[in-house]
C-alpha positions in Angstrom: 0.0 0.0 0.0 2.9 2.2 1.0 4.1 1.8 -2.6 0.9 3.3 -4.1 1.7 6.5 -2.0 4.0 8.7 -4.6 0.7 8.3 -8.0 -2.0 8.5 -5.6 -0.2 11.9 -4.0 0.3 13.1 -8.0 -3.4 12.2 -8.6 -5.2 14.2 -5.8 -2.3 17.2 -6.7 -3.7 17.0 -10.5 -7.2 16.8 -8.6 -6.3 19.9 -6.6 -4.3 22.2 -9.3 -7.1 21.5 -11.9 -10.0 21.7 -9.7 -8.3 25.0 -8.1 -7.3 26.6 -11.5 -10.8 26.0 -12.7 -12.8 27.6 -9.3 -9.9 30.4 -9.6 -10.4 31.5 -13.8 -14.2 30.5 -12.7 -14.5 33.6 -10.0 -12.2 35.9 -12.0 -14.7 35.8 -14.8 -17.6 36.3 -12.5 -15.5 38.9 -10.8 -14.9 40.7 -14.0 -18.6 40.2 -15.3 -20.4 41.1 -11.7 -18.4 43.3 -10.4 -16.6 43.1 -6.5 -19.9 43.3 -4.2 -21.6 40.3 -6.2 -18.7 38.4 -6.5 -18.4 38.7 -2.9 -22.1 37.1 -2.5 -20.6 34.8 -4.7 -18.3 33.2 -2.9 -20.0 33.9 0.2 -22.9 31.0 -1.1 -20.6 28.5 -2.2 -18.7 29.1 1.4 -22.0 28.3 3.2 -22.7 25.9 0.1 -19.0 24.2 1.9 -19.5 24.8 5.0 -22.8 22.6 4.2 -21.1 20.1 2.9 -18.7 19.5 5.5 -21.0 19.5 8.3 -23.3 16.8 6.2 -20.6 14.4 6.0 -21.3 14.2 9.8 -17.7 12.4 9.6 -18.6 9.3 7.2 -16.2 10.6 4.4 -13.3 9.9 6.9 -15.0 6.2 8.1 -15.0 5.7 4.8 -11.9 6.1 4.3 -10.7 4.3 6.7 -12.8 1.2 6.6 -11.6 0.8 3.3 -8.2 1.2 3.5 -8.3 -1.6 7.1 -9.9 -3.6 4.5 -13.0 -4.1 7.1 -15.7 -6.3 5.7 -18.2 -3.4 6.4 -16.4 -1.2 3.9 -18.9 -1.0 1.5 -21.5 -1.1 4.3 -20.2 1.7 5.6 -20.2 3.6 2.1 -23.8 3.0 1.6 -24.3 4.4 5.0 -22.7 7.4 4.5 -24.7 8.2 1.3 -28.0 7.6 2.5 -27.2 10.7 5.7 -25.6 12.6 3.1 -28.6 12.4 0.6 -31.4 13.0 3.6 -29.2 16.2 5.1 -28.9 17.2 1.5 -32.7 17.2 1.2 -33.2 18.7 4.2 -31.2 21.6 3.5 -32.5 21.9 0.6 -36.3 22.4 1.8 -34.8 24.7 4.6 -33.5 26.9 1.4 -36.6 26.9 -0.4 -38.3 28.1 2.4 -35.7 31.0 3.5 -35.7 31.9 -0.5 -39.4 31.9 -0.5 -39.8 34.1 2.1 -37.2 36.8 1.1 -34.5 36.2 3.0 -32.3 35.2 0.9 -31.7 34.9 -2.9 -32.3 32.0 -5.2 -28.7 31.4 -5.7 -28.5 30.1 -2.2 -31.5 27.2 -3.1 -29.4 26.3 -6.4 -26.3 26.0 -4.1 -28.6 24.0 -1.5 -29.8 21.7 -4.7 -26.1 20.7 -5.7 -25.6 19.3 -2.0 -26.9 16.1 -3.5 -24.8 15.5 -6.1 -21.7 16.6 -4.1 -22.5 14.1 -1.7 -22.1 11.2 -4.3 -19.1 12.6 -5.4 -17.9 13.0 -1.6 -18.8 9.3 -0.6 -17.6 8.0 -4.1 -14.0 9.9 -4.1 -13.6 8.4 -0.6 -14.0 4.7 -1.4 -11.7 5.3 -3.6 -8.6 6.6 -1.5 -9.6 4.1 1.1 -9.3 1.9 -1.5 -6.0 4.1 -2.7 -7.0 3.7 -6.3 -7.1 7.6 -6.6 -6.4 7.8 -10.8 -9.5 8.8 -11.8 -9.8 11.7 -9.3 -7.2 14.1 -11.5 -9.0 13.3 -14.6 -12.6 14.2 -13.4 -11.7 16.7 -12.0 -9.8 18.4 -14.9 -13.2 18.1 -16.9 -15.0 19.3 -14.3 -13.0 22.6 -14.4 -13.1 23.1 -18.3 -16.8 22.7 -18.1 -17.0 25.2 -15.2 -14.8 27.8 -16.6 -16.4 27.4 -20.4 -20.5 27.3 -18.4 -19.0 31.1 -16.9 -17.9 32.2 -20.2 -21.3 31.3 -22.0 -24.0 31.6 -19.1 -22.1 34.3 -16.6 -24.0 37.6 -17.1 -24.9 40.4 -14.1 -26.3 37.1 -12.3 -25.2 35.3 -9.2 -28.1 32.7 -9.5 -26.0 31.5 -13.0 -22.7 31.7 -11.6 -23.4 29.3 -8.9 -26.0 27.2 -10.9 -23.0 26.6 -13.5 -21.0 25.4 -10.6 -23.9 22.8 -9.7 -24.2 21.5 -13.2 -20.5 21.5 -14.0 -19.7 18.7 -11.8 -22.3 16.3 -12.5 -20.5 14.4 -15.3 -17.3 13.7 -13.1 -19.6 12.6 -10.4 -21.4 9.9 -12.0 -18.0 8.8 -13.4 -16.5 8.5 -9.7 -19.6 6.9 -8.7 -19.6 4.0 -11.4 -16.2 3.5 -10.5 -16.0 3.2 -6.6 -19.2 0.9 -7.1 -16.8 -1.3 -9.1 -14.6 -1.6 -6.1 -16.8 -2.5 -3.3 -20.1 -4.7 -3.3 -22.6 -2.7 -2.4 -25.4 -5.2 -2.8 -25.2 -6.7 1.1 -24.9 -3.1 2.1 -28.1 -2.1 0.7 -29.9 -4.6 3.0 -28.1 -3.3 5.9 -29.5 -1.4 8.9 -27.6 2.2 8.7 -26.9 2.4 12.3 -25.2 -0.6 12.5 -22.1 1.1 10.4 -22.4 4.3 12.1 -21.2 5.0 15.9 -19.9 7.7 17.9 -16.9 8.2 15.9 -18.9 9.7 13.0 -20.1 12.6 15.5 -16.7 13.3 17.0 -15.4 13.5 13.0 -18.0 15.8 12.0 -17.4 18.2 14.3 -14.1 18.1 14.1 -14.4 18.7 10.1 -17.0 21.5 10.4 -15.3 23.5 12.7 -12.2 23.4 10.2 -14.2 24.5 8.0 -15.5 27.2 9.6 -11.7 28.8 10.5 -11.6 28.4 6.7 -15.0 29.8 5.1 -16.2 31.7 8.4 -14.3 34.7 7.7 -16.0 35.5 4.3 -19.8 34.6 5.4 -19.8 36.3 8.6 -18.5 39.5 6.8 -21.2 39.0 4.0 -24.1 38.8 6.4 -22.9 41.1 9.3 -20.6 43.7 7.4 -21.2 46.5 5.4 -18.6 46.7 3.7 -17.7 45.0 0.1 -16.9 41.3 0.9 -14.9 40.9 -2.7 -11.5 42.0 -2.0 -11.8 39.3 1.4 -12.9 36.6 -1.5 -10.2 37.2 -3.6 -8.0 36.7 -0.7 -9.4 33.7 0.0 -9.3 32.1 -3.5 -5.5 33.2 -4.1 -4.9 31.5 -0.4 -6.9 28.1 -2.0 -4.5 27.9 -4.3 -2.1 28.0 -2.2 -3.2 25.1 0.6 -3.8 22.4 -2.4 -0.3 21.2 -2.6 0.1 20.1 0.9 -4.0 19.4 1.3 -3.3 17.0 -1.8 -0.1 15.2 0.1 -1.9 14.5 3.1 -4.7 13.4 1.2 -2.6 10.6 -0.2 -0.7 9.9 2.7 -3.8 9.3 5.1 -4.7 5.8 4.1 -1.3 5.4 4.0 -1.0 6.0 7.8 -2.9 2.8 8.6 0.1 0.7 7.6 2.7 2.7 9.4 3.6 5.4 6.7 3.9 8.0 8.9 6.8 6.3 10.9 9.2 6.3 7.9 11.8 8.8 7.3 10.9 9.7 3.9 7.7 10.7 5.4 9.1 13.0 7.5 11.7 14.3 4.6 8.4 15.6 2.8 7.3 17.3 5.7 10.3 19.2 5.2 9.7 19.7 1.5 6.2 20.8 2.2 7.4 23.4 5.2 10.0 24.9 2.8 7.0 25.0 -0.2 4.4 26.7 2.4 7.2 29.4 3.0 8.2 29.8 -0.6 4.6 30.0 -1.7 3.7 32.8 0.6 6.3 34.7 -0.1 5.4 35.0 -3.7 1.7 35.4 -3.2 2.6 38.5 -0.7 5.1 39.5 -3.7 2.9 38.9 -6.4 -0.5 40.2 -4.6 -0.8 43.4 -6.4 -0.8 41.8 -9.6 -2.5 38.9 -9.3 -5.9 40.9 -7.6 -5.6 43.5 -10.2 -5.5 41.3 -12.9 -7.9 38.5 -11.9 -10.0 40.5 -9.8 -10.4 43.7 -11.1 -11.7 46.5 -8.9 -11.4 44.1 -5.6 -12.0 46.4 -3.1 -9.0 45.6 -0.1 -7.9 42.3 -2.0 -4.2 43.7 -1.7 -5.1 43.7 1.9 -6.5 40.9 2.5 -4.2 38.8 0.3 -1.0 39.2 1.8 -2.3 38.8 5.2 -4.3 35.7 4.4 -1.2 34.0 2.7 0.4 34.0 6.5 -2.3 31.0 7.2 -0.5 28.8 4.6 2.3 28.2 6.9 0.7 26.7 9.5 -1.7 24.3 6.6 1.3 21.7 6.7 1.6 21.3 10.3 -2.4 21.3 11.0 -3.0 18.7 8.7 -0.5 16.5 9.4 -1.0 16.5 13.7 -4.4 16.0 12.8 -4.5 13.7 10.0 -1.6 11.3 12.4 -4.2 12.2 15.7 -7.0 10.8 13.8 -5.1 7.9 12.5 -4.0 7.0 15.8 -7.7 7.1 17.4 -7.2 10.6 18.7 -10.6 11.9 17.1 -12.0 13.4 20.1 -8.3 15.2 20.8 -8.8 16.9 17.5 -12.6 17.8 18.1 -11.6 19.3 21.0 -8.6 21.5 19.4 -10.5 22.5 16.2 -13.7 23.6 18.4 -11.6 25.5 20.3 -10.4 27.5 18.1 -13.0 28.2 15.7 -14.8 29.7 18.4 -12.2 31.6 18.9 -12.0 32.5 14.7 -16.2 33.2 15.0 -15.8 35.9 18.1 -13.4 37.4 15.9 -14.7 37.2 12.8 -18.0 38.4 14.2 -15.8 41.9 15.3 -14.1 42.0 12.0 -17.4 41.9 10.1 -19.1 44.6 12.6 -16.3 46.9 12.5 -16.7 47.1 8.0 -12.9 45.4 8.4 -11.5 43.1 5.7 -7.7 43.2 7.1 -9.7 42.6 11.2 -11.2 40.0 9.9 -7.9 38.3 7.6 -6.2 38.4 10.8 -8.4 36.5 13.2 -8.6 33.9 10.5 -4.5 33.8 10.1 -4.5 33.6 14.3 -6.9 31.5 14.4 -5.0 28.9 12.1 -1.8 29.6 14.4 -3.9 28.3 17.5 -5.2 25.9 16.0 -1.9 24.3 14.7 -0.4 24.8 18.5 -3.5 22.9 20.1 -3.1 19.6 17.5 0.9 20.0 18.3 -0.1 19.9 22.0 -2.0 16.9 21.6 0.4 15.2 19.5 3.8 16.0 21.6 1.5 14.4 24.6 1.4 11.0 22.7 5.5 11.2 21.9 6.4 12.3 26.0 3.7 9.6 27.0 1.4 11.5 28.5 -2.0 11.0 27.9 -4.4 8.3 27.6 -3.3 7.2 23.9 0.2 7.3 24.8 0.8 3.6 24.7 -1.0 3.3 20.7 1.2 5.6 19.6 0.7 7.9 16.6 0.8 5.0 14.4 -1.3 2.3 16.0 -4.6 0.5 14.8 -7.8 3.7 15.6 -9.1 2.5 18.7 -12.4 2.1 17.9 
């Protein structure tokens, strides 16, 4: 399995660099063609369209992973089970949008967003069968034609309307999610599954892993909703921000995607593992000092009239040094059947990141609210290295597993 480390990492990178460069040409276009304050709504839906997503996984996406990749009879079972929450939340959310949108309160781009949580879910449950099951291949090339059918749907359907840019988001993916769902189906046999009680594949450790995701998630796609609701200000030069830092994160997001199945067996014990930690430090510190370089011209050319994107930019690029160590304490944490550790850590501080961002978006302030979110990544990295340094010294209740040891389930 170890083997199958170095093309599955290359896979989810072409995953990541072609899925990035597509959202990133995507929202220049609609940057250009809507100007900053809608491309901030924008990006504002498909954050809470994310932030969604994340907290519907409820944690399966990560038992799926990792029932797969231990090879657990209940694999499949587990699969199934994750699908069926992810397509009743999905429907759920979806009625709650149509009734917000049909009162007013909010615009129909937010029910088209709501309406693409079912297909994402597929795509979410399908992509993680298959790095349990590390065949990861077809990821890159799905999700290259998912970005050329995104960025050619802006070019042709993009006009003066957020409702179209998202809805061409929504549609864009669907052929590369029925392609990743034939394909994990292949890999697993679902048939006993579908007979199978949901509960009996779901337990306590789904909970822990959901919160644990969604508060993630909210450090990272907080910052730009919060300012869009509570702010008065123009939310666009904070997206474009955001977007640049995106591309930033995938590299190392992409390694530790690869690597985590890879942890089950011990990967994370071996010293080339720990030589491209090093590789992925120096990158995060190369890679922010160009995007603070290169700010100016990369918000004025693919973002136009941003309002404060210079700003925001360079401070947001600060929160790409602390991706590599974040993911990998937690990634190891969860591997070693630390879950609730990293609930505990990632709760902390995005409570910490809402408080501020809540401040920022009062006070009209794109740089306030750029900074919590680049603090709020620092304390959240020094919690999970807390944690983790606890299981090396031997304190702790987990000390005896180890980082590398079977989850304790």
């Amino acid at each position: 399995m170890i083997a199958r480390v170095p093309r599955n990492a290359l896979a989810i990178i072409g995953s990541r660099v072609s899925g990035a460069a597509g959202a990133f040409v995507t929202a220049a276009i609609v940057a250009d063609r809507l100007g900053s304050a809608d491309f901030g709504r924008f990006a504002a839906v498909l954050a809470a369209a994310a932030l969604a997503h994340v907290v519907l996984t409820l944690g399966l996406d990560t038992l799926v992973v990792r029932a797969v990749a231990d090879d657990e009879a209940d694999g499949a079972a587990t699969a199934v089970a994750a699908l069926r929450f992810r397509t009743l939340g999905a429907l759920a959310a979806i009625a709650l949008a149509a009734v917000i949108v049909g009162l007013g309160a909010a615009p129909p781009a937010v029910l088209v967003a709501a309406l693409g949580l079912v297909p994402v879910g597929i795509h979410s449950v399908a992509s993680a069968v298959l790095r349990g099951a590390q065949r990861m291949g077809l990821l890159a090339t799905t999700s290259m034609v998912t970005a050329v059918l995104t960025v050619g749907g802006a070019l042709a359907v993009v006009d003066e309307s957020v409702t179209g840019a998202v809805a061409v988001t929504v549609v864009a993916a669907l052929p590369g999610t029925i392609a990743l769902a034939w394909r994990a189906a292949s890999l697993v046999d679902l048939a006993p599954a579908l007979r199978t009680p949901v509960r009996a594949h779901v337990g306590s450790d789904a909970a822990v892993l959901a919160g644990a995701t969604a508060a993630s998630a909210v450090i990272a796609t907080g910052s730009i909703i919060t300012f869009e609701l509570l702010g008065d200000g123009d939310a666009g030069g904070l997206a474009a921000g955001l977007r640049l830092l995106e591309g930033v994160r995938l590299v190392p997001a992409a390694a530790f995607g690869a690597l985590f199945p890879a942890m089950f067996a011990g990967v994370h014990r071996s010293g080339r593992y720990r030589q491209a930690f090093t590789a992925l430090l120096a990158y995060g510190v190369v890679a922010t000092a160009a995007l603070i370089a290169a700010a100016p011209w990369l918000t004025s050319t693919f973002f136009g009239d941003a309002t404060d994107a210079v700003v925001a930019t360079r401070i947001l690029a600060l929160a790409a040094l602390t991706t590599p160590f974040r993911l990998r304490w937690s990634f190891e944490l969860i591997a070693g059947g630390r879950e609730r550790t990293v609930l505990e850590a990632s709760g902390v501080a995005a409570g910490v990141a809402v408080v501020g961002y809540v401040g920022g978006a009062l006070a009209g302030s794109v740089a306030a609210v750029a900074v919590v979110q680049v603090a709020a990544g620092v304390l959240h990295a020094a919690l999970l290295w807390r944690a983790s340094r606890s299981i090396v010294s031997g304190d702790g209740a987990a000390s005896a597993s180890g980082t590398g040891g079977a989850p304790q389930r």
